[in-house]
N, C-alpha and C positions, 0 to 999 in steps of 0.2 A: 365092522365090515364083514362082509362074508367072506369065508373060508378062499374062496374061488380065489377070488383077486388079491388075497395076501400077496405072495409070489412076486406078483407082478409090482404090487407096490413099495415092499418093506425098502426097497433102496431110499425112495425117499421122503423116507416117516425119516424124524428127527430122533435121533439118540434117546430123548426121553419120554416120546411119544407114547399112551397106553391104547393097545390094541385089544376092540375087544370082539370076538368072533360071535356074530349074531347072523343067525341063519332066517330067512322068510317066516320059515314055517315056526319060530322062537317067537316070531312080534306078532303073529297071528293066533299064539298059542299067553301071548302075555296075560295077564288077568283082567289087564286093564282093556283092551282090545273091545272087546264087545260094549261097552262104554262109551267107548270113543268114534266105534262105529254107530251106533246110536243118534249121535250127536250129531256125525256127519250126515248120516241120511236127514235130519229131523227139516224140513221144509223153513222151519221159523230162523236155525240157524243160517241156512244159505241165503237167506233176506235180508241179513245184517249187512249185506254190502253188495252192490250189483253187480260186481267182478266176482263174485264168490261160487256162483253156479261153474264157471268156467277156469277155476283155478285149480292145478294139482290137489288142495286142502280138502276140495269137493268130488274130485273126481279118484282120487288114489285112495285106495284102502288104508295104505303103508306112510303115506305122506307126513301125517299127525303123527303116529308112533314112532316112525324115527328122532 
């Protein structure tokens, strides 16, 4: 999660929950990231299903790498 919203959440994460602080600019900087963006734009992928132009997968950067 990011940083921001620890605070606000840590009451109820579970005792042995593992938190792990990942910021925007970490998933955007991943390695994998340009990859996956790749994929998301590629025209043939967004044809594998007709709800796919119009779902988060397709339209969010972040979606897939989270």
């Amino acid at each position: 999660m990011q940083r921001k919203y620890y605070e606000m959440l840590k009451k109820d994460l579970h005792d042995q929950a593992i938190v792990r602080i990942v910021e925007v600019e970490d998933l955007r900087a991943w390695k994998y990231y340009p990859m996956i963006e790749r994929i998301r734009k590629t025209k043939n992928w967004q044809k594998l299903a007709s709800w796919l132009p119009a779902s988060p997968q397709a339209y969010s950067d972040l979606y897939n790498p989270v």
